[in-house]
VEXRO-72965 format. One record per residue (C-alpha): residue in one letter; x, y, z. Coordinates in nm, 3 decimals. Example, Ala and Ser with C-alpha at 12.3 -4.5 7.8 and 13.67 -1.06 7.14 Angstrom:
! VEXRO-72965
{node 'A'; {1.230; -0.450; 0.780}},
{node 'S'; {1.367; -0.106; 0.714}},
This chain:
! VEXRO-72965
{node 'X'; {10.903; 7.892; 4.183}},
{node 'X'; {10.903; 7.624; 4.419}},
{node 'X'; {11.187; 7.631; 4.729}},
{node 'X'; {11.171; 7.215; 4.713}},
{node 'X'; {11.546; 7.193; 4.557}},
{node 'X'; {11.667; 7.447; 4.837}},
{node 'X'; {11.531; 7.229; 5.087}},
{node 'X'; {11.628; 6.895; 4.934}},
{node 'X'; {11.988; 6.952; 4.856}},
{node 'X'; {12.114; 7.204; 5.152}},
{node 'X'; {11.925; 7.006; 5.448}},
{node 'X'; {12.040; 6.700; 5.283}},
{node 'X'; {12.421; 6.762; 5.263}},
{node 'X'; {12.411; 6.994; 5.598}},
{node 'X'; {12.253; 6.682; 5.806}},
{node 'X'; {12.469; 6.365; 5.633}},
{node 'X'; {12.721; 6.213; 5.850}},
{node 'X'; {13.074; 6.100; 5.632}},
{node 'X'; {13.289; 5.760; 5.759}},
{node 'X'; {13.577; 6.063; 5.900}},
{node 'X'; {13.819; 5.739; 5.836}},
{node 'X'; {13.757; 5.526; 5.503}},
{node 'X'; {13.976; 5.240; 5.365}},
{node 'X'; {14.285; 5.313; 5.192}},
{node 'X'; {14.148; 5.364; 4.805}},
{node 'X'; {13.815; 5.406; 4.863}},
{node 'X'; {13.569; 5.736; 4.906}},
{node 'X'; {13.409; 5.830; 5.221}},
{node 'X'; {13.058; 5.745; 5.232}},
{node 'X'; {12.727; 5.867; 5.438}},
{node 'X'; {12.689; 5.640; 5.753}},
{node 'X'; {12.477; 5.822; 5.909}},
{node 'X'; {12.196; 6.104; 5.869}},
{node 'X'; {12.130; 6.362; 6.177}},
{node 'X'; {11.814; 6.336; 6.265}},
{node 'X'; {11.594; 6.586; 6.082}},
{node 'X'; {11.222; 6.612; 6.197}},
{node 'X'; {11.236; 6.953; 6.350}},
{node 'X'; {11.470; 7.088; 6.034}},
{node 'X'; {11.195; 6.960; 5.831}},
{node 'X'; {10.903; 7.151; 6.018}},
{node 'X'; {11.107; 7.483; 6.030}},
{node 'X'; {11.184; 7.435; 5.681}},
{node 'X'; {10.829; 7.410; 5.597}},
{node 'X'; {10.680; 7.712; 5.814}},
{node 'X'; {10.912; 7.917; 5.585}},
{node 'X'; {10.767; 7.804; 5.329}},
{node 'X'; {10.450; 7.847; 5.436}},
{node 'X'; {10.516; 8.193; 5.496}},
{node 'X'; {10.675; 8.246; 5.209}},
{node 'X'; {10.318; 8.207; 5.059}},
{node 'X'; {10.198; 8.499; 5.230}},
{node 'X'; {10.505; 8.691; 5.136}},
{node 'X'; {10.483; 8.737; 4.749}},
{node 'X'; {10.424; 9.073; 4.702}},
{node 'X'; {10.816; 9.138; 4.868}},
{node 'X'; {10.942; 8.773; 4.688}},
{node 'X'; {10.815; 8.956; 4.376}},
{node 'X'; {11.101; 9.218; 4.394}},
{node 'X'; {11.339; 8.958; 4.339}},
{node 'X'; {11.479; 8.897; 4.003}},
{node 'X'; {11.357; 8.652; 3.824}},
{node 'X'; {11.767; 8.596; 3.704}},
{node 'X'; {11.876; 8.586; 4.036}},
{node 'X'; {11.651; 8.298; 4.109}},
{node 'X'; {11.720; 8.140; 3.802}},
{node 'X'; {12.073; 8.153; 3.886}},
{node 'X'; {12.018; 8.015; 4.247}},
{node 'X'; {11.855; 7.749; 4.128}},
{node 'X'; {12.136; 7.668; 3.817}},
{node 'X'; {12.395; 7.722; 4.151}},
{node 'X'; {12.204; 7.429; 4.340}},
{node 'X'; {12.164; 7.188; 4.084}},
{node 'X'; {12.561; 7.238; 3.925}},
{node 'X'; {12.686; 7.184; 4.308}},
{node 'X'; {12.408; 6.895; 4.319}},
{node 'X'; {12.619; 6.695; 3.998}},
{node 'X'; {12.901; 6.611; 4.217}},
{node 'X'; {12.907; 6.272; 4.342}},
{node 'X'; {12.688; 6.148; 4.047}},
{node 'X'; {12.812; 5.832; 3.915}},
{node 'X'; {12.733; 5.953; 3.559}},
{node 'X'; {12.947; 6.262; 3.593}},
{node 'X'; {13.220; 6.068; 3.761}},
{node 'X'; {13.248; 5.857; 3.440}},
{node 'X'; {13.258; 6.133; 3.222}},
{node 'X'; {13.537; 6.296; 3.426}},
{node 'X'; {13.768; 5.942; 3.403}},
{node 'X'; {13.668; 5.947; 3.056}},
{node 'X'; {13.835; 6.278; 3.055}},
{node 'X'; {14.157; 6.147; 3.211}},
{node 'X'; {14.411; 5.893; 3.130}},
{node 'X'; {14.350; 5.519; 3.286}},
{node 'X'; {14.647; 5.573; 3.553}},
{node 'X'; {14.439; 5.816; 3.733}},
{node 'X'; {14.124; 5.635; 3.743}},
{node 'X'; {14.215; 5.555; 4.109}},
{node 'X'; {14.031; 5.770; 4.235}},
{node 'X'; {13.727; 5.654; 4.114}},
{node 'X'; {13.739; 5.254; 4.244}},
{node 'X'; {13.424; 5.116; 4.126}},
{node 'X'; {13.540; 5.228; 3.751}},
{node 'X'; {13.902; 5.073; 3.740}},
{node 'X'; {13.813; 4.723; 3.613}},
{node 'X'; {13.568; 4.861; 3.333}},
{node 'X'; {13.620; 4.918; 2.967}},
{node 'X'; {13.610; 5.244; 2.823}},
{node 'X'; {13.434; 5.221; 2.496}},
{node 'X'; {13.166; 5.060; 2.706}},
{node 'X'; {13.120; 5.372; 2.980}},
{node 'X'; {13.131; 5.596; 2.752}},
{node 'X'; {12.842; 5.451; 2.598}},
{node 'X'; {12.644; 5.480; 2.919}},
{node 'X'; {12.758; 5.796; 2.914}},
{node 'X'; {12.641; 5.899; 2.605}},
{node 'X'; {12.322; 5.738; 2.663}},
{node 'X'; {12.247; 5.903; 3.043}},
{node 'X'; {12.307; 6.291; 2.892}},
{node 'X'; {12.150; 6.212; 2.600}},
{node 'X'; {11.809; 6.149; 2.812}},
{node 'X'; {11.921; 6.444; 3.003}},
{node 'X'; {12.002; 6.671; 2.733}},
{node 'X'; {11.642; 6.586; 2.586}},
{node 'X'; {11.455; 6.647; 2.945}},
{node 'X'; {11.660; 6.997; 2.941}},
{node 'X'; {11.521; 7.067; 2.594}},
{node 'X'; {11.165; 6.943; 2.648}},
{node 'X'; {11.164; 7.192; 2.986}},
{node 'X'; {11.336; 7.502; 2.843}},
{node 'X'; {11.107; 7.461; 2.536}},
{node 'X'; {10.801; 7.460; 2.788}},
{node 'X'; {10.962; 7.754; 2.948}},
{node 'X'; {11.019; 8.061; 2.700}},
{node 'X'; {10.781; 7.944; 2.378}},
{node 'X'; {10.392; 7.890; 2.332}},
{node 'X'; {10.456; 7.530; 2.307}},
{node 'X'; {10.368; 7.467; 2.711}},
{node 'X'; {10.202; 7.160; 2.628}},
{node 'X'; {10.526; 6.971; 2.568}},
{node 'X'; {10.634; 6.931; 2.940}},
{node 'X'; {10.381; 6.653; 2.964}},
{node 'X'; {10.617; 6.462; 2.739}},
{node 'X'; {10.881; 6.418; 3.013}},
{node 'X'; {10.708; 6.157; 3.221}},
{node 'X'; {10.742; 5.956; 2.954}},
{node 'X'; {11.062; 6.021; 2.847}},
{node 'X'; {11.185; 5.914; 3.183}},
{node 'X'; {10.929; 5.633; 3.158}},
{node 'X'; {11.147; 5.508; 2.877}},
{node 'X'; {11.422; 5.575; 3.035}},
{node 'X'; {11.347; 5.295; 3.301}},
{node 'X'; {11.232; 5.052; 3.020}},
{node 'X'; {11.530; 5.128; 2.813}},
{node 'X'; {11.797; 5.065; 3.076}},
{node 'X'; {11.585; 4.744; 3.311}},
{node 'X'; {11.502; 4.559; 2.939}},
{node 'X'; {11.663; 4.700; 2.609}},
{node 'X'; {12.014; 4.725; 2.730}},
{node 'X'; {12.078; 4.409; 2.926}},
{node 'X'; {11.994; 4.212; 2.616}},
{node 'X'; {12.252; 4.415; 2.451}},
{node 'X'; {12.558; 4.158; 2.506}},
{node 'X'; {12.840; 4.379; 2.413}},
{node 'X'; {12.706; 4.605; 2.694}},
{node 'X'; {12.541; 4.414; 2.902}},
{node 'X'; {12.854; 4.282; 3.156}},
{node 'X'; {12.998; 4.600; 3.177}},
{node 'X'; {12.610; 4.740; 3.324}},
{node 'X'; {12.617; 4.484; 3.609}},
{node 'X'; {12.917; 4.586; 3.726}},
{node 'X'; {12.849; 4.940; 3.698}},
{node 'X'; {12.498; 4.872; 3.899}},
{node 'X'; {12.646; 4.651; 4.104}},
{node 'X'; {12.786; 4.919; 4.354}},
{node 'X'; {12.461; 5.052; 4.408}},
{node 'X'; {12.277; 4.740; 4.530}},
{node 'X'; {12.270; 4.789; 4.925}},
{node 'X'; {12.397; 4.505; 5.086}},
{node 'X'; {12.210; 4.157; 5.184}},
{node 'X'; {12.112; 4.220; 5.518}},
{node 'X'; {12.221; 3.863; 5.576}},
{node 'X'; {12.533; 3.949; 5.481}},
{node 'X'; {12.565; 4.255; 5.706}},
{node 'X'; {12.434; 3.990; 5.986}},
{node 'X'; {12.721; 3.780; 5.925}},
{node 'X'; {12.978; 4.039; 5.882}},
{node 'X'; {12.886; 4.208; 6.209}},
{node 'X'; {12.910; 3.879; 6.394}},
{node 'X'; {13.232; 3.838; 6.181}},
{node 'X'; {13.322; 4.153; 6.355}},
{node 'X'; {13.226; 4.059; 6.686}},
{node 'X'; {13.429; 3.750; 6.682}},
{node 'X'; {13.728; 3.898; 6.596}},
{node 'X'; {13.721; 4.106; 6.875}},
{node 'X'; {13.653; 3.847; 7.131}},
{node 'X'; {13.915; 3.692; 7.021}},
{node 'X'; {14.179; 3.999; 7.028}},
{node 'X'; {14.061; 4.037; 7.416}},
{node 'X'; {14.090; 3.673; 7.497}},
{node 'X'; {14.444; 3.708; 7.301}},
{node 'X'; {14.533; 4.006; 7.550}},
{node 'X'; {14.385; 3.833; 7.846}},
{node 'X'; {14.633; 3.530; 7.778}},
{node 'X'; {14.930; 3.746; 7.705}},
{node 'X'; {14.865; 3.935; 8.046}},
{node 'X'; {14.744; 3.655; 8.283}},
């Protein structure tokens, strides 16, 4: 087994830095991430020496490991947009508050991006645990392509898919970063404003 989630998900979420003070209505999000070079190397002469440490990572359980691992990736679904739909889609409208970006959507249409996201999933699951515990190993080389289709499915199948197709660019639209001659503008936006509130105070004073 490889220690690659371990490292991914604990040094990711132990190093990210949360806005401590978001707008009114809307979720924290990362601003910053600590700066992780030496984490990185320690984290890999472990593993290196975990290499040279099998015979005692042999006494381990296999089940314990296997739980570990189900442990990381179940505390790894939070946040995900997908499961964040499927939660609202769980609740009545009124409380959708709490997830912004979903408030102006229909329903029938997320949860037909929701059916269509675990779908893929639940066949990548089946595909893997098939791999796993039968003789048919061979059939983990089918899940590069079904993520391969996966792509094609959602960049040309669905947008030509009208009834759906509005209701995707909205949903995508929050994950677009930001035009960074936008941010330009709205940091010299910024800096404006506050020359002005200290020329404001310097006139009220003087």
């Amino acid at each position: 087994m490889s220690g690659v989630p371990v490292r991914t998900i604990a040094n990711t979420m132990a190093l990210v830095q949360v806005d401590p003070h978001p707008p009114p209505g809307k979720p924290a999000e990362i601003i910053n991430l600590v700066e992780q070079r030496v984490s990185i190397f320690i984290a890999g002469v472990l593993v290196m020496v975990s290499v040279y440490l099998g015979d005692i990572l042999r006494l381990i359980p296999v089940a314990a490991l296997y739980g570990m691992f189900i442990y990381l990736g179940l505390i790894g679904l939070r946040g995900l947009d997908s499961v964040n739909t499927l939660l609202a889609l769980m609740t009545r409208r009124k409380y959708w508050g709490r997830w912004e970006f979903l408030t102006s959507l229909p329903a029938p249409q997320l949860a037909v991006i929701v059916l269509i996201n675990f779908t893929e999933l639940a066949i990548l699951v089946t595909f893997i645990v098939l791999a796993e515990f039968t003789d048919a190993g061979y059939i983990i080389l089918l899940t590069p392509l079904v993520l391969i289709f996966s792509g094609l499915l959602r960049e040309f199948i669905l947008p030509k898919w009208t009834w759906l197709a509005p209701c995707l660019a909205k949903y995508d639209r929050r994950c677009l970063p930001m035009h960074p001659k936008n941010i330009l503008k709205k940091a010299e936006i910024e800096v404006s404003t506050e020359i002005d509130k200290d020329s404001s105070l310097e006139t009220s004073v003087f």
